[in-house]
C-alpha positions as CSV (number, residue, x, y, z in Angstrom):
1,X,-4.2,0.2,-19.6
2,X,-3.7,-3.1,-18.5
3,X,-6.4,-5.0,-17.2
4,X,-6.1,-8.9,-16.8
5,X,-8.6,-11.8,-16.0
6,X,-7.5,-13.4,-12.1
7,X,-10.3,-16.2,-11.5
8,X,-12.9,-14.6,-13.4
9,X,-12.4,-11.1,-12.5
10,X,-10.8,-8.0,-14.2
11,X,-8.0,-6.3,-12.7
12,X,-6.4,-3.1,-13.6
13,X,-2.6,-3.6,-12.9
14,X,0.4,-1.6,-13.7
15,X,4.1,-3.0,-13.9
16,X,7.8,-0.7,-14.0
17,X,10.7,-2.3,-15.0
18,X,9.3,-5.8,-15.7
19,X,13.2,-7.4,-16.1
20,X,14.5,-6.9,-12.3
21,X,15.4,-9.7,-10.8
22,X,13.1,-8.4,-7.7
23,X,9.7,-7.5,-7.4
24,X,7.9,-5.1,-5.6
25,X,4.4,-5.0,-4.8
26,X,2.5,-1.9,-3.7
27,X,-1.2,-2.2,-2.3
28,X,-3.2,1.6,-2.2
29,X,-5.5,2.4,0.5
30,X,-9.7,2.0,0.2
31,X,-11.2,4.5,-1.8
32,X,-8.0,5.4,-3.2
33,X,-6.1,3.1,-6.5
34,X,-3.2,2.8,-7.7
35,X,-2.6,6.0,-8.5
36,X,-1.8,6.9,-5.5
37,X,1.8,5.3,-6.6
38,X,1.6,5.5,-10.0
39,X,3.1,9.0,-10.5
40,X,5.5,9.7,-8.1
41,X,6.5,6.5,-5.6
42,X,6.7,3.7,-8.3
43,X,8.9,5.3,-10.7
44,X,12.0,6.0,-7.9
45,X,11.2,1.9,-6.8
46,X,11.9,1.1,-10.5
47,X,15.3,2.5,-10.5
48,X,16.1,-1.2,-8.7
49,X,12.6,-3.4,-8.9
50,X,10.0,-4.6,-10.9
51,X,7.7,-2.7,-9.4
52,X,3.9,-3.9,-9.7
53,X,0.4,-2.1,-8.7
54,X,-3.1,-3.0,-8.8
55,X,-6.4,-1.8,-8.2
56,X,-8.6,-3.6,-5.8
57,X,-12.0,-4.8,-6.2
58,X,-14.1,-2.1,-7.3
59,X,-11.5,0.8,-7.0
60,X,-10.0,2.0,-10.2
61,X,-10.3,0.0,-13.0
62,X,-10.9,-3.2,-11.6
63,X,-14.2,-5.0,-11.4
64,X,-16.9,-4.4,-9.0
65,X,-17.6,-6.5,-6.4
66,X,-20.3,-6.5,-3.8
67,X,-18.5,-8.6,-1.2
68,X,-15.1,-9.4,-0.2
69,X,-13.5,-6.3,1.9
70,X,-12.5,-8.4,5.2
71,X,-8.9,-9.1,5.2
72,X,-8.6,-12.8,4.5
73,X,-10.7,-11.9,0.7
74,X,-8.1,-9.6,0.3
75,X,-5.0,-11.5,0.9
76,X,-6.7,-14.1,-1.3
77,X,-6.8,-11.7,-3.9
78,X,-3.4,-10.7,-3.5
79,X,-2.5,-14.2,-3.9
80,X,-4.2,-15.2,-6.7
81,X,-2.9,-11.7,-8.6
82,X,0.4,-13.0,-7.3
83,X,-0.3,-16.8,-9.0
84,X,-1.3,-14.8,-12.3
85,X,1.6,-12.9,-12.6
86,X,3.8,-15.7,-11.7
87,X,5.6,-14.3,-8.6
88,X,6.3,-16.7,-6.1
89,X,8.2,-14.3,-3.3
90,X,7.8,-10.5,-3.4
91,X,8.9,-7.4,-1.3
92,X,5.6,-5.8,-0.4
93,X,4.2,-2.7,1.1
94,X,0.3,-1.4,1.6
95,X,-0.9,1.9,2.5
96,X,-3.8,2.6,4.9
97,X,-6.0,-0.4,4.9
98,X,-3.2,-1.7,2.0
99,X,-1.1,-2.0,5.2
100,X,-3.2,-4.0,7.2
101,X,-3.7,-6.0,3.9
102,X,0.2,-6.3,3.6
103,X,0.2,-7.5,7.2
104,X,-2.3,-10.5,6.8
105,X,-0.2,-11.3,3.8
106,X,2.7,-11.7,5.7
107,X,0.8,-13.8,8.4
108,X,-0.6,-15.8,6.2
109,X,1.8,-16.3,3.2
110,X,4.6,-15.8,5.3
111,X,6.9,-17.4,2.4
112,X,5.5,-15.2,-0.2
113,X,6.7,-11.8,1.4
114,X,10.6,-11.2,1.6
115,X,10.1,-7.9,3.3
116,X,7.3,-5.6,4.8
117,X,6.5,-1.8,5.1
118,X,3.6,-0.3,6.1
119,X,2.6,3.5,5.6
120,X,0.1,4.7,7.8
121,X,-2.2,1.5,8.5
122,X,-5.2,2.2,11.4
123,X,-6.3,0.4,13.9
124,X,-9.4,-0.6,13.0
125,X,-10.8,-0.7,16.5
126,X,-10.6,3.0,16.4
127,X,-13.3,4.8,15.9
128,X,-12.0,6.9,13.3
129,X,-11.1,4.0,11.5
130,X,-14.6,2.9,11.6
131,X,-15.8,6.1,10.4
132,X,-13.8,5.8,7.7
133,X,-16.8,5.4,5.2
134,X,-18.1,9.2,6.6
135,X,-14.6,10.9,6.2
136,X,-14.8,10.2,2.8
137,X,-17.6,11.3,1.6
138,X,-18.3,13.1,-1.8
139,X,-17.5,16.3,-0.5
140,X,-13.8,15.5,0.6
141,X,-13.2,13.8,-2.1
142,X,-13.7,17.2,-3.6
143,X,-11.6,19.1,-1.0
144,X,-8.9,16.5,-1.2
145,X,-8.2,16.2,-5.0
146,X,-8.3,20.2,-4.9
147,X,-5.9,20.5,-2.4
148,X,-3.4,18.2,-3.2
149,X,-3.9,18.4,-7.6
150,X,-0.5,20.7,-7.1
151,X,1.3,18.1,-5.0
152,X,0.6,15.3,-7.4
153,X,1.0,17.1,-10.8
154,X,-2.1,16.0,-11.8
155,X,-5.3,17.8,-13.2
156,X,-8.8,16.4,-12.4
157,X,-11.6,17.2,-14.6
158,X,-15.3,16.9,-14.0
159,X,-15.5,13.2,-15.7
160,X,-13.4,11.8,-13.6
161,X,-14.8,13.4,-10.3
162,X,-18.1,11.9,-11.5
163,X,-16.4,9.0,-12.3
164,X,-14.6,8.5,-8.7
165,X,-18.1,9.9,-7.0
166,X,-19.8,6.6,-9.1
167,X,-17.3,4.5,-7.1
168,X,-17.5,5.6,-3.8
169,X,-21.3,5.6,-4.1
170,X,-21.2,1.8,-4.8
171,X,-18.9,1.0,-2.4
172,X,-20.7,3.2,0.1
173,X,-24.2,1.7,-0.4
174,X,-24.0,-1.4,-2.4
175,X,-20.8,-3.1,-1.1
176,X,-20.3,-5.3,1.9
177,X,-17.2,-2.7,3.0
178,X,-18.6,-0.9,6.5
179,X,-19.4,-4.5,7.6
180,X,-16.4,-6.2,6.4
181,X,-14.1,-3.2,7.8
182,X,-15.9,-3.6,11.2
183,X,-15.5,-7.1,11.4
184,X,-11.7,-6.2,11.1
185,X,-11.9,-4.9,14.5
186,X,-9.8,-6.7,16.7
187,X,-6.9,-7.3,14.0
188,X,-4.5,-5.7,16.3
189,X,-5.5,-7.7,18.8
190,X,-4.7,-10.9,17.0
191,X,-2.0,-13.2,18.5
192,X,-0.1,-13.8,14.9
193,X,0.4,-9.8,14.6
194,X,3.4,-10.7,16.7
195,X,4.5,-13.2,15.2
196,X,5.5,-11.6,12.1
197,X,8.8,-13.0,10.6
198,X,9.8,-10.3,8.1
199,X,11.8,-7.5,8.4
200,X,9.2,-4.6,8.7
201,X,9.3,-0.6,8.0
202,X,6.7,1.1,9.4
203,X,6.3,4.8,7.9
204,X,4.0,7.2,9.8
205,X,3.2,11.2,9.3
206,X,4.2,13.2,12.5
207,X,0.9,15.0,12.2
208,X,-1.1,11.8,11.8
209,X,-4.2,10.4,13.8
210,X,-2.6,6.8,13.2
211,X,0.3,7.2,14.9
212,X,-0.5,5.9,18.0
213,X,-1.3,2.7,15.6
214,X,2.0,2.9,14.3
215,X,3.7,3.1,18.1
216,X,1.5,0.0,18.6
217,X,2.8,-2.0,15.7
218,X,6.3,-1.1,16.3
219,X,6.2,-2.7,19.7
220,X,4.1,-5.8,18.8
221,X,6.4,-7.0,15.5
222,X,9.5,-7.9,16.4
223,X,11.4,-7.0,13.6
224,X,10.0,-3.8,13.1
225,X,11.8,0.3,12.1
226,X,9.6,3.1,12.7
227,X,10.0,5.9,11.0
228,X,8.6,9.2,11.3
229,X,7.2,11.9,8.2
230,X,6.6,15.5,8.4
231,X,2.7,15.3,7.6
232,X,-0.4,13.5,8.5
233,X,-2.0,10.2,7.3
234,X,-1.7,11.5,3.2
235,X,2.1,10.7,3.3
236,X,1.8,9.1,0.2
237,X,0.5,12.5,-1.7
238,X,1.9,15.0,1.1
239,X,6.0,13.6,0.8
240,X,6.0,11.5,-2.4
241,X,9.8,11.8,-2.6
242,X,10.0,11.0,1.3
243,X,8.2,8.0,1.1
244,X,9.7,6.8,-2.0
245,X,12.9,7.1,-1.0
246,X,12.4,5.5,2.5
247,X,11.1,2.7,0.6
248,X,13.8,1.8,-1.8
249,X,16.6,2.5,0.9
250,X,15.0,-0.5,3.2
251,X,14.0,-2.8,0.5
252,X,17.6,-2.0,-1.2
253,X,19.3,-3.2,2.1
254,X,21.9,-5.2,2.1
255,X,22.3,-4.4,-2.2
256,X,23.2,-1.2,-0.8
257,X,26.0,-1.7,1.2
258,X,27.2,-4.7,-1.4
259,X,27.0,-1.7,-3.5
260,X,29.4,0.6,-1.3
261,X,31.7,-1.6,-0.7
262,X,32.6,-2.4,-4.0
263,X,32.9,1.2,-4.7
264,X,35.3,1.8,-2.0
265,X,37.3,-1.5,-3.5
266,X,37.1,0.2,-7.2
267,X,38.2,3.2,-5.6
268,X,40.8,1.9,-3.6
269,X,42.5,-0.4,-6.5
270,X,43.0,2.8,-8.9
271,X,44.7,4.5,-6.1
């Protein structure tokens, strides 16, 4: 698999359909990788897009790190990934804490993002966001990859549970994460939140704890679609098809309807 040096640190990245003349970037949640896309979300993107995911600091297959989890380390990361690969403007979209990720991005880089969509980012004031680090503890990890092994096609054996428990141990006790994430607190809050240029698509599960979050973005960024999932905040693993094809239909846009009309043109001239 694919792992490449960005200023002195390994990271695991995958790439679909490198020759499209558009790329897409996808950002997975904490305590998650890129997996999360891998199997089901980033192969319908590459129908149209290059489509391009990573693994964070110290999820996956990337490097460890013990510091670095506030948001302004992570867009920096995203940047430099972004320098290495040689992509000056990309469409982007971040899951969970990936969303609030792809939102500093497009705050800070605002050149370097065409388009935004967000899939079920938290408030991190919320105090189930903060808790985040006790949701997921060993034993839901467990209960999750059980429950949803069917959903993703994929089969989990006992090295790789130990494996993933190894990861969330460090990050849990030897990482600068529940600070970082606190810190992260008032990010709603922040005045450039409305300020947003890009088109944005926010994607949120009907069933989910974050959709007040979601209601809350949708009326701060000007620019901004909600759209709601059957589901609650595992969209990604819960409606893989859903999401994917939400995803491609927004960033698609205006190709599409370039698209339909010349079929209706084609269609009218062998009449």
């Amino acid at each position: 698999m694919p792992v490449i040096k960005v200023k002195n640190n390994s990271v695991h990245i995958q790439e679909y359909n490198k020759g499209a003349k558009e790329t897409i970037v996808l950002i997975h949640g904490m305590f998650s990788n890129l997996s999360v896309y891998y199997f089901n979300i980033a192969p319908v993107l590459a129908q149209s897009f290059h489509v391009v995911l990573y693994d964070m600091k110290s999820h996956g297959m990337s490097d460890r790190c013990e510091y670095g989890y506030d948001l302004l380390s992570m867009t920096d990361d995203l940047r430099d990934l972004m320098d290495a690969l040689h992509l000056k403007s990309v469409y982007l979209a971040g899951y969970s804490y990936g969303g609030l990720v792809a939102m500093k991005m497009a705050m800070r880089y605002p050149a370097r993002v065409k388009k935004l969509a967000v899939i079920e980012a938290p408030d991190p004031s919320d105090s189930e966001t903060l808790s985040i680090i006790d949701i997921y503890s060993k034993e839901f990890l467990v209960d999750y990859i059980n429950n949803y092994t069917d959903t993703t096609r994929m089969r989990v054996g006992k090295r790789q549970l130990d494996k993933n428990h190894r990861m969330y141990e460090f990050l849990f006790y030897r990482t600068s994460i529940k600070e970082d994430m606190h810190n992260e607190r008032f990010f709603f809050s922040a005045e450039a939140l409305d300020s947003i240029p890009q088109e944005t698509l926010l994607i949120y599960g009907k069933s989910s704890n974050c959709l007040p979050s979601g209601r809350k973005l949708y009326h701060t960024i000007p620019r901004s679609k909600l759209i709601l999932i059957e589901g609650d905040h595992n969209l990604p693993i819960q409606q893989p098809a859903e999401t994917a094809g939400k995803l491609k239909d927004f960033f698609e846009g205006w190709q599409i309807k370039i698209k339909q009309i010349n079929n209706r043109l084609w269609q009218a001239l062998r009449l």
